[in-house]
N, C-alpha and C positions, 0 to 999 in steps of 0.2 A: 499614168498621171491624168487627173484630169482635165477637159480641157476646160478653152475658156467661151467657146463658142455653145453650148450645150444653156437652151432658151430659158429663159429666167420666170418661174413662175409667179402668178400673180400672190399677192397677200392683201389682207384686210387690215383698217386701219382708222385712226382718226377719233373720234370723241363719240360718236356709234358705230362701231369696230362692223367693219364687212370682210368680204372674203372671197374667194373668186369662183366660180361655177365649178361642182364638182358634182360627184357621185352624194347621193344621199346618205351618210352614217347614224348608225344606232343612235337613239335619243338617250337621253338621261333614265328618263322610266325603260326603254329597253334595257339599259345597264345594268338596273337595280338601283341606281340614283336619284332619289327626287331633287328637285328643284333646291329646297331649301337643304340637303344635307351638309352646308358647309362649304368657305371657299378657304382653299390653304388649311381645312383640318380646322377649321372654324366659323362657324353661321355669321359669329360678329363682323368678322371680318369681308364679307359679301359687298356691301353697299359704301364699305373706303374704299377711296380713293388709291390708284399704284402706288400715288406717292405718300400716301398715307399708312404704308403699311412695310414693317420690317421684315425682311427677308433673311432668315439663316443663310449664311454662305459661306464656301471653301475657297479656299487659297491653290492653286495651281492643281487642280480640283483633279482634275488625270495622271496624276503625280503619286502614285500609292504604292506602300507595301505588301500590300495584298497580292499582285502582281508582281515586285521584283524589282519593282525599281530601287534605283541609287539614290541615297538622300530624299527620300519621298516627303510630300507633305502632308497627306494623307495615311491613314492606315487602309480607308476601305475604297474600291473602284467608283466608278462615276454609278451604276445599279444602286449597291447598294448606299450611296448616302443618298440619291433620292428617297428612296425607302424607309430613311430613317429619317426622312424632312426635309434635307438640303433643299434649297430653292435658289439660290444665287451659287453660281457655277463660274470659275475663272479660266480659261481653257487656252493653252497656247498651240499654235497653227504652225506647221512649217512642211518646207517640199525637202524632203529626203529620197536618194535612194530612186528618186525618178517618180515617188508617189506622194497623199498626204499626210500627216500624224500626228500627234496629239504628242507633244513631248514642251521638256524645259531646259532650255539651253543648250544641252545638247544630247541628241536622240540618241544618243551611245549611252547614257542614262537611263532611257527606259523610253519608250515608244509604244502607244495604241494609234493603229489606222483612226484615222480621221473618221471613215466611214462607220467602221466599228462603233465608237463613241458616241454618234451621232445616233445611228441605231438605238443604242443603248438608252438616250434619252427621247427618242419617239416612241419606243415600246415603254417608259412608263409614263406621257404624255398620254398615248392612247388608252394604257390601263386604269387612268386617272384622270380623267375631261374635267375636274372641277379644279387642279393645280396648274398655280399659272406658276412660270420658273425663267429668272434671270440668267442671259449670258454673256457675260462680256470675254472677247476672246482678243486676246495679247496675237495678232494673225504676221504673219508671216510671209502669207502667202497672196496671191492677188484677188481682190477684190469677186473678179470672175471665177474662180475656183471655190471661193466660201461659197458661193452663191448656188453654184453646181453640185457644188458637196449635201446643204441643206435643202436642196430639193432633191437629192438619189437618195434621201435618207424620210422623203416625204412629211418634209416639217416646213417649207415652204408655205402651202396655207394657213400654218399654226402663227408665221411671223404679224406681232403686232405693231403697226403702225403708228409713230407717237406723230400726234402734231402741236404744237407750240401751245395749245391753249386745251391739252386733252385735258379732261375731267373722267376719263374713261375707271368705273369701280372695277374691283377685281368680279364682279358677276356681271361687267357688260361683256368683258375678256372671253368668261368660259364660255356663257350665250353665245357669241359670234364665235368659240371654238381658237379666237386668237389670244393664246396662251403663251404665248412666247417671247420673248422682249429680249432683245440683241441687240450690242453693241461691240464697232470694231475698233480696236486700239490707232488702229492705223490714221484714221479718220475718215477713211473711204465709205461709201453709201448709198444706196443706190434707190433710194425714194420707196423702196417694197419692202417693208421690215427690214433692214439692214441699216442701221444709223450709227455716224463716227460718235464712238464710246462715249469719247468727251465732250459732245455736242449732247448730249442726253445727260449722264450724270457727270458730277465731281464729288470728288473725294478726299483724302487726307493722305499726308506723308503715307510712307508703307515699308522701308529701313529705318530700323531699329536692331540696336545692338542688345536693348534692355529696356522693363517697362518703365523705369526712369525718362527714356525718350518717348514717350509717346503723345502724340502731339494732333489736334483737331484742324492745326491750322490749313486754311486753301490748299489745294495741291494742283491737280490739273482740273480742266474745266470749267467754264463761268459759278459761281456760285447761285444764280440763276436760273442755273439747269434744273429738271425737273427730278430729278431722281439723288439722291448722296448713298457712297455705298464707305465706309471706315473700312479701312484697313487692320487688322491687329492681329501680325504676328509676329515674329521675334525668328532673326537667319544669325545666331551668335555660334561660329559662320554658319552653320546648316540648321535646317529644320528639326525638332525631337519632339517627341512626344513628353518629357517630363517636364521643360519649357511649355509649352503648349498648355499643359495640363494646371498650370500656376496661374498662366497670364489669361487662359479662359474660365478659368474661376468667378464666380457669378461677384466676388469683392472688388475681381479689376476689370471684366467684364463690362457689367450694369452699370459700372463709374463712369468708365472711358464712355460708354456708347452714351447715357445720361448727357455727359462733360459736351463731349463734341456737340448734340441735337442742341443744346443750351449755345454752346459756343456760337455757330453757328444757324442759331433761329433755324432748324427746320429738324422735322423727323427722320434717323437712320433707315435707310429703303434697302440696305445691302449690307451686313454686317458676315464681313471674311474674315476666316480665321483659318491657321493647320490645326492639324489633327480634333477635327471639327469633334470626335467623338470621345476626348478628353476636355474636361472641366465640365461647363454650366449651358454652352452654347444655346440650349433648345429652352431651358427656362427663364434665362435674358431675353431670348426674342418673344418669348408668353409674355414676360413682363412690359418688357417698351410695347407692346401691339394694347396694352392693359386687360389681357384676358384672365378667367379666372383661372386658379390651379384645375389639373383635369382631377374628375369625381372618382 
């Protein structure tokens, strides 16, 4: 297990995002990256605003059949739906078994080491300096453990500091290298990239038997907050893919996520779905971001 004593590193933060003294890493031109080639897979997208700008996202995002689990939400691991976009990541925390992991409800279900997963998303953090990527994590476990867990996984520098009046674009993020934007269900926080979930964003219902329920109204968190992440998937009782595949369709998609920004005066920053690689997901969020179709 790990512990809780294991010293907390620094992160950058604030409305010109810093970071804390480290080793020198490869620049952008060492990478093969210029400057302008895009943030999120998009030039346009560079100079909005975080809260300006919609993020694809998964629903109990470690939760897949790719790997074995029971009732998965996912088809593909936490790798590959980076890979294929994801940028908001739902991740639940729990102490099993004397260690940490990546499980839903209950780890006799299906279980990834916490560290694993974390790995997972720093190797393509570092394969990718120009993608910045949401986490909200359903934690479980104590405060001091996340904390020890995202710095043995060396993404502690990566964590972005929101402050109340950030105006930070997705190219001050990659500039300053603070890519990372976290939030704990719990509400715990410890002033170094680590902010209680729902002190950051609010959101919308997330049970639904049917897309008949589906609903923009407040759920948790001020509406205030600076970030909205919609919920939209459908546990009639479990997760499936041929559900999924209906209600992520760009008809009830684009509506619902359209429906809520309207309902609610502000732009979707987090849009969750299961089986993120059935229906429309990737061309709703082209759409609400107003980019063009790709050439």
């Amino acid at each position: 297990m790990l512990g809780a004593g294991l010293a907390l590193a620094c992160a950058g933060g604030g409305d010109a995002p810093t970071k804390a003294s480290e080793p020198s890493r490869a620049s952008d031109a060492d990478s093969g990256l210029a400057l302008d080639d895009g943030c999120n897979g998009h030039p346009l997208l560079c100079d909005r605003r975080v809260q300006d700008v919609t993020f694809p996202g998964t629903h109990n995002s470690m939760s897949n059949a790719d790997a074995g689990w029971l009732a998965p939400n996912q088809q593909h691991g936490l790798s590959q739906q980076l890979e294929d976009g994801i940028r908001g990541l739902m991740l639940d925390t729990y102490l099993w078994e004397g260690d940490l992991f990546l499980c839903h409800a209950s780890c006799s279900l299906g279980a990834q080491p916490l560290s694993e997963g974390l790995a997972e998303i720093a190797d393509f953090l570092d394969a990718h300096p120009r993608e910045v990527v949401q986490i909200i994590f359903e934690d479980a476990i104590s405060l001091e453990d996340t904390r020890a867990a995202i710095d043995a996984a060396d993404l502690g520098r990566r964590l972005y500091v929101w402050s109340e009046s950030s105006e930070a674009t997705l190219r001050a993020l990659i500039e300053a290298e603070t890519t990372l934007i976290v939030g704990l269900e719990s509400g715990a926080a410890d002033g170094q990239g680590l902010h209680g979930a729902w002190d950051l964003w609010t959101d919308t219902p997330y049970s639904f038997a049917d897309a008949s329920e589906f609903s923009c109204a407040p759920n948790r968190g001020d509406d205030t907050n600076a970030l909205f992440l919609v919920n939209h998937w459908i546990g009639n009782p479990l997760p499936n893919a041929p559900v999924s595949r209906e209600v992520n369709a760009e008809a009830v998609l684009l509506e619902r996520a359209r429906a809520c920004a309207d309902e609610r005066g502000r732009p979707v920053n987090f849009l969750g779905v299961d089986f993120y690689n059935e229906g429309d997901l990737f061309s709703v969020v082209r759409q609400l971001n107003g980019l063009p179709e790709p050439g």
